[in-house]
C-alpha positions as CSV (number, residue, x, y, z in Angstrom):
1,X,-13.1,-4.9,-14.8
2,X,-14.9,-3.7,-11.3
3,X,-13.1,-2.3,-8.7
4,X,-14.8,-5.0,-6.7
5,X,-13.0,-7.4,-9.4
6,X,-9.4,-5.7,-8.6
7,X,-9.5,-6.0,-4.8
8,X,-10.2,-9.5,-4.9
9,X,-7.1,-10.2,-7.1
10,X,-5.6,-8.0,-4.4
11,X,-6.1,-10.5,-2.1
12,X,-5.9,-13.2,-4.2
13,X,-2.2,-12.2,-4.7
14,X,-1.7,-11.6,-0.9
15,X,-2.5,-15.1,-0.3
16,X,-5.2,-13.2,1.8
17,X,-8.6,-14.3,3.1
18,X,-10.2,-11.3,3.9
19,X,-13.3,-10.5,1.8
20,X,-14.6,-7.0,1.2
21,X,-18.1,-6.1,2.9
22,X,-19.9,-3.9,0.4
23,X,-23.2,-2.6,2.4
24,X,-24.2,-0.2,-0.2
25,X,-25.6,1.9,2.8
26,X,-24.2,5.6,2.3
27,X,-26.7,7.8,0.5
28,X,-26.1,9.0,-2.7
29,X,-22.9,5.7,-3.2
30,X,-22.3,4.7,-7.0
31,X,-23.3,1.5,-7.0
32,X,-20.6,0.3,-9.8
33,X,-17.7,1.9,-10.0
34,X,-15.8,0.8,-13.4
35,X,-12.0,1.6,-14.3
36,X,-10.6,1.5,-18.0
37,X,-8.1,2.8,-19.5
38,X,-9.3,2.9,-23.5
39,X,-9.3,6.9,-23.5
40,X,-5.8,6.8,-22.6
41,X,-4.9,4.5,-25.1
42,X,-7.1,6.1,-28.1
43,X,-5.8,9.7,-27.2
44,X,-2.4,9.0,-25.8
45,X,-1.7,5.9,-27.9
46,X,-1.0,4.4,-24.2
47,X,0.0,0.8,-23.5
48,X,0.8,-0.7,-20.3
49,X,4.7,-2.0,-19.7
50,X,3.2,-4.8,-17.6
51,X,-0.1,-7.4,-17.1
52,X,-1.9,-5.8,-13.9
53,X,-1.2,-9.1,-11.8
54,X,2.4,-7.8,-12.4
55,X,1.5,-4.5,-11.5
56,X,-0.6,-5.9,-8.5
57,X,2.5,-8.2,-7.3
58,X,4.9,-5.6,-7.5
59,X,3.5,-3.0,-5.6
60,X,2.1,-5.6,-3.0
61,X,5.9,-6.3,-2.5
62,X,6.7,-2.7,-2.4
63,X,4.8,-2.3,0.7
64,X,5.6,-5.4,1.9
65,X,9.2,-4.1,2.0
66,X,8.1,-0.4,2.7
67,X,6.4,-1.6,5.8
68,X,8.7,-3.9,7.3
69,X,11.1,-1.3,7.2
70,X,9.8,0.9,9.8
């Protein structure tokens, strides 16, 4: 999954319609950026406790909460 691929379920999950503007202007940029987690769970024998739309939605209503609190 792409970073790209994250934020949209981001906002997806925010009930947001604001779209990330990739320009791919700054020198030297990675192009693709990739996250996975399969090193973690060959060497660690890691598994997640949650799906990452979980994940997503509670920490979306953390700082929902965390924000509307100051």
């Amino acid at each position: 999954m792409s970073v790209l691929e994250i934020v949209e379920r981001i906002t997806r999950l925010m009930n947001s319609s604001l779209r990330p503007v990739v320009l791919n202007e700054v020198s030297n940029e990675i192009r693709e950026q990739y996250l996975s987690s399969s090193k973690a769970r060959k060497a660690l024998r890691w598994r997640p406790l949650m799906s990452l739309d979980e994940g997503l939605g509670r920490t979306i209503s953390w700082y929902r909460d965390f924000l509307s609190s100051e």
